[in-house]
SETIFI-645784 format. One record per residue (C-alpha): residue number from 1; residue in three letters; x, y, z. Coordinates in Angstrom, 2 decimals. Last residue first. Layout:
{pt NUM,'ALA',{X,Y,Z}}
...
END
This chain:
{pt 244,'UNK',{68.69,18.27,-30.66}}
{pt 243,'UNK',{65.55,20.00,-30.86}}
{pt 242,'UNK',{63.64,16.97,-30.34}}
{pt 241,'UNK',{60.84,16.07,-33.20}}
{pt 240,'UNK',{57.58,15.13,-31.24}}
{pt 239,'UNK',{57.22,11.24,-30.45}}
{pt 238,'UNK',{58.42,12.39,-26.01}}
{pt 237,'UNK',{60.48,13.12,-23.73}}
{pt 236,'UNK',{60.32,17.05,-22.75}}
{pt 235,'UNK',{63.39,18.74,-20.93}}
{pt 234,'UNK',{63.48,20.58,-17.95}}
{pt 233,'UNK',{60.69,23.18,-17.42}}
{pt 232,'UNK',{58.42,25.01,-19.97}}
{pt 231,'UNK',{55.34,24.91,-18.44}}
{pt 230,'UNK',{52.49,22.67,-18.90}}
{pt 229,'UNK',{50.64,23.26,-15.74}}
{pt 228,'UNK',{51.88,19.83,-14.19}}
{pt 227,'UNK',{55.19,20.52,-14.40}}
{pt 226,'UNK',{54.64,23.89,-13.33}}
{pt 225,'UNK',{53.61,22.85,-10.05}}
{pt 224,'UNK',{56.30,19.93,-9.96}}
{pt 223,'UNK',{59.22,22.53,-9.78}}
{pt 222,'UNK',{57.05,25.02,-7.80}}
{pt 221,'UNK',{60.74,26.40,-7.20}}
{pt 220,'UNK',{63.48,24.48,-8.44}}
{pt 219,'UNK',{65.07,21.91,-6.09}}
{pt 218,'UNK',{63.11,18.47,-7.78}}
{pt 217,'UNK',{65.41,19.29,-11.37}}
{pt 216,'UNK',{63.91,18.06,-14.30}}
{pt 215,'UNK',{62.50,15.49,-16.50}}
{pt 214,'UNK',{59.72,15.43,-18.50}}
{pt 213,'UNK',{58.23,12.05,-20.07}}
{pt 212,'UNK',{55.87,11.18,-22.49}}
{pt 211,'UNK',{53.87,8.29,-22.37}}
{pt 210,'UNK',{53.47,6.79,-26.03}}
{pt 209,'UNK',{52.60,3.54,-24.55}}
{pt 208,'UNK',{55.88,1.49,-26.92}}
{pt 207,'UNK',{57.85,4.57,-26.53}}
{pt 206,'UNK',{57.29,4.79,-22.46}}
{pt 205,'UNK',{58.07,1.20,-22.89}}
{pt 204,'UNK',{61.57,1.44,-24.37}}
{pt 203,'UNK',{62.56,4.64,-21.81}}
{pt 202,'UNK',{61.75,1.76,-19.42}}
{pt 201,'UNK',{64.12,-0.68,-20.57}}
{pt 200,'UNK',{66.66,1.18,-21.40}}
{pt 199,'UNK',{67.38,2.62,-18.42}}
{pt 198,'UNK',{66.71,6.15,-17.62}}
{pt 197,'UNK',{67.44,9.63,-18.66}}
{pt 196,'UNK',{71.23,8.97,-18.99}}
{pt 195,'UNK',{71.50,9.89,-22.28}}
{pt 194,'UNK',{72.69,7.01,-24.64}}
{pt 193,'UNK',{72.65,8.97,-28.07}}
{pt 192,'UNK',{70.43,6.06,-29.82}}
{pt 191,'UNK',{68.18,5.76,-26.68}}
{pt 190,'UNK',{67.25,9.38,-26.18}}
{pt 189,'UNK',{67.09,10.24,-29.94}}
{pt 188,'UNK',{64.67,7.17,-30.13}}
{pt 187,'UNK',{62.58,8.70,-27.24}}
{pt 186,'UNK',{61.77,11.99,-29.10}}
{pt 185,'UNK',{64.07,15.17,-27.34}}
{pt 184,'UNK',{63.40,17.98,-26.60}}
{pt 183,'UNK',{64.82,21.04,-24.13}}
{pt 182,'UNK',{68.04,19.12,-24.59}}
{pt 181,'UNK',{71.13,20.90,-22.46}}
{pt 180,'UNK',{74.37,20.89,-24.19}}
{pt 179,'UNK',{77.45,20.22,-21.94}}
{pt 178,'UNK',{79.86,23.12,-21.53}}
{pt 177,'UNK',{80.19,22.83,-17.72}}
{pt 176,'UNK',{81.35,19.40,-18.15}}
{pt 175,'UNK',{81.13,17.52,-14.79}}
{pt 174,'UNK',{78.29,18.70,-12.93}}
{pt 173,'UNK',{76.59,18.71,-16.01}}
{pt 172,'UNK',{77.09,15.70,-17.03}}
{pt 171,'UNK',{77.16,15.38,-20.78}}
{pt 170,'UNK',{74.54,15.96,-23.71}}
{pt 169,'UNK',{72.54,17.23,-21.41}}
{pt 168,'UNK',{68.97,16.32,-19.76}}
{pt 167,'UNK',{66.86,18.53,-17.55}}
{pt 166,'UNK',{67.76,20.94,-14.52}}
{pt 165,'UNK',{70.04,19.16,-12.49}}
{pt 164,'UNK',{70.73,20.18,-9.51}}
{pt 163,'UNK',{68.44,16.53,-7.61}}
{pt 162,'UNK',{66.58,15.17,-10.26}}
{pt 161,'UNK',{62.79,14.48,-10.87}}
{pt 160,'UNK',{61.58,12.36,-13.11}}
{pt 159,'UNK',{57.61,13.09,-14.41}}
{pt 158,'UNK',{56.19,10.40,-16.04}}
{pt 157,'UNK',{52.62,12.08,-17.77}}
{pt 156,'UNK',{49.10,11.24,-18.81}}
{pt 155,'UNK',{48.43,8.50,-16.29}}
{pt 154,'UNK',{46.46,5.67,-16.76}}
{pt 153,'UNK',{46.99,3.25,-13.67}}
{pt 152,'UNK',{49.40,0.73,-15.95}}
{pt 151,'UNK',{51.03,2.87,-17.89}}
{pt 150,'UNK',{52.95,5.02,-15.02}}
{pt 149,'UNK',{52.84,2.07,-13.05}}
{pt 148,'UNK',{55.54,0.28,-15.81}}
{pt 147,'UNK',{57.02,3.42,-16.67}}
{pt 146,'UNK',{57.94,3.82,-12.69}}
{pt 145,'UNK',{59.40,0.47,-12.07}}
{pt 144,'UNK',{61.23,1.09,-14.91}}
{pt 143,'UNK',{62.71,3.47,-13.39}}
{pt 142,'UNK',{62.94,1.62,-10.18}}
{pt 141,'UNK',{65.23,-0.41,-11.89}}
{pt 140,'UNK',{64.34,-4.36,-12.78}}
{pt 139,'UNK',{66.91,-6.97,-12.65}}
{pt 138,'UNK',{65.22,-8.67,-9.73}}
{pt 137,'UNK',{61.42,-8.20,-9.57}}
{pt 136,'UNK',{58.98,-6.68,-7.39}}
{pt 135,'UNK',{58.34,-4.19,-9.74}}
{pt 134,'UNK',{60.21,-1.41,-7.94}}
{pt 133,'UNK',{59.52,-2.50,-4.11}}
{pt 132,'UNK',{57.18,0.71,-3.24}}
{pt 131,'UNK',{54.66,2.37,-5.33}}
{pt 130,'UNK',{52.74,5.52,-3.25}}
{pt 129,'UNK',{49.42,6.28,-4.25}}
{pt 128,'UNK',{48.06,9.97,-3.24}}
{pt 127,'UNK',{44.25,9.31,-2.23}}
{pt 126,'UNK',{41.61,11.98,-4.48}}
{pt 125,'UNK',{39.14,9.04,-3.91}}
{pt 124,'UNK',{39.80,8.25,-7.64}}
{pt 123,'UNK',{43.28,7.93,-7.40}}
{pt 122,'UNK',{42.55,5.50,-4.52}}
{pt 121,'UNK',{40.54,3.34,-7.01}}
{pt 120,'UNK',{43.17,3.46,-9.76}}
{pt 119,'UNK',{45.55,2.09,-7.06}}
{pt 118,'UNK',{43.06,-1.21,-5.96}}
{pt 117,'UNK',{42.56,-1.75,-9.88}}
{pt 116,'UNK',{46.00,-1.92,-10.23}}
{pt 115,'UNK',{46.70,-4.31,-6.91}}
{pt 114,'UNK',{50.18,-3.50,-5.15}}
{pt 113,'UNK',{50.33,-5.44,-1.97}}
{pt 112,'UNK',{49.28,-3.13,1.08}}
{pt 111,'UNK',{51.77,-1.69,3.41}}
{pt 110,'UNK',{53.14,-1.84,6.89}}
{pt 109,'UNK',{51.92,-5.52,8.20}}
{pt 108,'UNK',{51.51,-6.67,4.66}}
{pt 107,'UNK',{54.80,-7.09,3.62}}
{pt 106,'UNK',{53.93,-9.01,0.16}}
{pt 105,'UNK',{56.46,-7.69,-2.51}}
{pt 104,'UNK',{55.59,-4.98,-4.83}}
{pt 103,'UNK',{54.66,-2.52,-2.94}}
{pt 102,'UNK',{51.60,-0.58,-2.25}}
{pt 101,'UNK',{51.27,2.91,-0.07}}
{pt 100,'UNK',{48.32,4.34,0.75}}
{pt 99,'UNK',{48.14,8.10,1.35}}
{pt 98,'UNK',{45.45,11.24,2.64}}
{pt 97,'UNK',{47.06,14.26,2.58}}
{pt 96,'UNK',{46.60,16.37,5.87}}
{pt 95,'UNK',{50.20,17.81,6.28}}
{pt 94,'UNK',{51.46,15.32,8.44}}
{pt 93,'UNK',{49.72,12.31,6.54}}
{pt 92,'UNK',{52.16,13.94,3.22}}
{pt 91,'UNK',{55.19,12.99,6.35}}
{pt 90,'UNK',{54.36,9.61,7.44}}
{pt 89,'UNK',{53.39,8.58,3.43}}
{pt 88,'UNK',{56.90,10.06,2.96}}
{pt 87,'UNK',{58.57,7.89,5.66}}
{pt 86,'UNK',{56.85,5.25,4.78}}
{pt 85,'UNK',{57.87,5.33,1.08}}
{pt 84,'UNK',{61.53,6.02,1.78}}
{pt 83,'UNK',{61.52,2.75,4.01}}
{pt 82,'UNK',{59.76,0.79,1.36}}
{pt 81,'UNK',{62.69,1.78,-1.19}}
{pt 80,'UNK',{65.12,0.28,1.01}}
{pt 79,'UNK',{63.26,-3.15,0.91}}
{pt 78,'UNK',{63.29,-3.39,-3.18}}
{pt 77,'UNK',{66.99,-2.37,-2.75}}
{pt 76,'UNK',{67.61,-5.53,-0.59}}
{pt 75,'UNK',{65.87,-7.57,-3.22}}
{pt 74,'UNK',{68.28,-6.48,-5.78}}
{pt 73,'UNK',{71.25,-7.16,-4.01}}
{pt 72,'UNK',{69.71,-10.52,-2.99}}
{pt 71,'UNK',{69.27,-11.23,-7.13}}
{pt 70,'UNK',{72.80,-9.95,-7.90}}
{pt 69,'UNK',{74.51,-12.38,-5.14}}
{pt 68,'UNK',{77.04,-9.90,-3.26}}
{pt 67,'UNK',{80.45,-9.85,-4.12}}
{pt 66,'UNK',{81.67,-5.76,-3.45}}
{pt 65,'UNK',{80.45,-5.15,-7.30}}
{pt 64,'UNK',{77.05,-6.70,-6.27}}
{pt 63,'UNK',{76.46,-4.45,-3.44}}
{pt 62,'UNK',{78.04,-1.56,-5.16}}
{pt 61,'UNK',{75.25,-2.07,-7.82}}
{pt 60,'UNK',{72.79,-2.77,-5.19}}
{pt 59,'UNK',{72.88,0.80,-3.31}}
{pt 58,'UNK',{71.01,1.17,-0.37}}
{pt 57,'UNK',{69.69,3.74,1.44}}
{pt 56,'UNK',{69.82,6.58,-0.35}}
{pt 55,'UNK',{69.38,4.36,-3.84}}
{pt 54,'UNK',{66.35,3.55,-2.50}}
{pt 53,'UNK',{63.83,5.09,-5.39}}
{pt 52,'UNK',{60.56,5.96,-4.98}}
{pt 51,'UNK',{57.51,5.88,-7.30}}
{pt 50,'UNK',{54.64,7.84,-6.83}}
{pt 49,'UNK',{50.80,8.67,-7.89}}
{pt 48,'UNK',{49.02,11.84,-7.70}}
{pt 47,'UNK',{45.64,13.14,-9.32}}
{pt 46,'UNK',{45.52,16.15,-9.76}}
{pt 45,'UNK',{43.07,18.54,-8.61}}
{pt 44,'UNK',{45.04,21.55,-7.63}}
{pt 43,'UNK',{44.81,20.54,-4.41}}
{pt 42,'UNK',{47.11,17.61,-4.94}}
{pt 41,'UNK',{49.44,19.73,-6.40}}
{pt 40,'UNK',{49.83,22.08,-3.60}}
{pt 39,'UNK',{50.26,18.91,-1.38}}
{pt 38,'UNK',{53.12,17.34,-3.48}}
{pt 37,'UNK',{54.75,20.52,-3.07}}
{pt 36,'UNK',{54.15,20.28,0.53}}
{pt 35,'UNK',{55.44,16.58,0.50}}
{pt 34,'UNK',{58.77,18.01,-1.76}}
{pt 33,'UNK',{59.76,20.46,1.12}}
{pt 32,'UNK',{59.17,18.03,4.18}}
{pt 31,'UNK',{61.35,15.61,2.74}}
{pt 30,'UNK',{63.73,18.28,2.54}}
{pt 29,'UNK',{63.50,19.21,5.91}}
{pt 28,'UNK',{63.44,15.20,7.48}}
{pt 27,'UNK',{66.94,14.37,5.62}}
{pt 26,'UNK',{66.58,10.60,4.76}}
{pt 25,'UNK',{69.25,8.60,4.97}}
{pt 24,'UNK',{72.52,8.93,2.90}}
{pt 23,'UNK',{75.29,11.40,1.23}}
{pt 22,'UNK',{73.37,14.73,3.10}}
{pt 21,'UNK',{72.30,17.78,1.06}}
{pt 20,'UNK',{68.98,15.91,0.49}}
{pt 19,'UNK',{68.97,12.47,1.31}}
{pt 18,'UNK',{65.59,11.74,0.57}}
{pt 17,'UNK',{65.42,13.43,-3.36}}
{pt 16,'UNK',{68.60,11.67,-3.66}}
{pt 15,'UNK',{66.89,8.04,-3.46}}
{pt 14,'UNK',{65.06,9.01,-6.93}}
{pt 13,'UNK',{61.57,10.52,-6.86}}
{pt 12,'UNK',{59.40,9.25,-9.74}}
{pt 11,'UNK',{55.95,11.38,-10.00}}
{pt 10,'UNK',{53.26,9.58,-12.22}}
{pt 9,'UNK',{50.58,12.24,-13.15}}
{pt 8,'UNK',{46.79,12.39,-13.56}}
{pt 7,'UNK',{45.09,15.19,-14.62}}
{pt 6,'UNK',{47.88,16.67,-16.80}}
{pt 5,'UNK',{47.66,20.32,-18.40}}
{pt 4,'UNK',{46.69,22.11,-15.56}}
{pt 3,'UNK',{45.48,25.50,-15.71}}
{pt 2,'UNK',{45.26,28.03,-12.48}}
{pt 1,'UNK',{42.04,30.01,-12.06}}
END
């Protein structure tokens, strides 16, 4: 009988976990990959909610360094991110999962508007919730996006997912071959050394709600399985003394 340690998780999946191997779009095999994984842990009686990132299809930053108004930027982003959830409520429907998807902003014709109660409900039902449109506010990540559901329909754990990257380092990685993964880390030693975990903002209110956070790479097999089962993976967020 498998053991699960978290009955109700909040799964963030960045633009890259779209893309795949490609630099933008969404790549229809990989998708594929993460719904069935989704799947498998839907069956293992978790309950499944998810925020999506854009950054595949649109990147505001770049927008707003190139001239573009900040707050249209923004709102552009909150748009990209409802194409990657349609396309994976399209693809979990393919493989028998029952999804709703809620954003942010009012675009009622291919989603409904985010409503808490509305989401806990779905949960409930054994429905995987997908949150589109980030907050629905300018100046607000999708990571924060994704502390901000993660506290407000209950759940026990925010799990990030990254693309080759299997928790966080001191440095990149991908850069600095010596850089010092974390298997631990509290959420003050996150924000005083600056790791790039997330922004600010929502590392902040996973410390004010006590939600811990693990973070680790999407690619690895069973990745969000034995997230979910309490298995070493990645690196652990959370008020317990980091290993530093």
């Amino acid at each position: 009988m498998v053991t699960i340690k978290y009955k109700r998780i909040l799964l963030k999946l960045s633009g890259e976990a779209f893309s795949g191997k490609e630099d933008c779009g969404v790549d229809a095999s990989t998708l594929s990959k993460v719904a069935k994984q989704i799947k498998r842990v839907m069956e293992m009686g978790v309950g499944i909610a998810i925020v999506v990132g854009g950054g595949n299809i649109w990147r505001g930053a770049k927008a707003e360094k190139d001239g573009m108004d900040r707050v249209t930027a923004d709102y552009a982003g909150m748009l990209a991110t409802v194409i990657n959830a349609l396309a994976l409520q399209d693809m979990l429907e393919r493989e028998g999962v029952i999804t709703r998807t809620q954003t942010a902003i009012d675009i009622r014709q291919v989603a409904e508007p985010y409503i808490r109660r509305r989401a806990i409900r779905h949960l409930e039902k054994g429905r995987v919730v997908i949150f589109a449109a980030g907050t629905g506010n300018p100046y607000m990540t999708t990571d924060t996006a994704a502390a901000l559901r993660a506290i407000e329909i209950e759940a026990e754990v925010l799990l990030m997912t990254k693309n080759n990257v299997d928790g966080i380092y001191s440095e990149d990685p991908l850069k600095n071959p010596k850089a010092k993964k974390f298997d631990r880390l509290t959420y003050l030693e996150a924000l005083n050394m600056r790791l790039e975990v997330m922004d600010a903002t929502a590392l902040s209110l996973c410390l004010e709600n006590k939600l811990p956070i693990i973070v680790f790479n999407l690619q690895a097999p069973r990745s969000i399985e034995r997230a979910v089962m309490g298995e070493p993976i990645g690196t652990i967020v959370s008020g317990e003394k980091g290993n530093g």
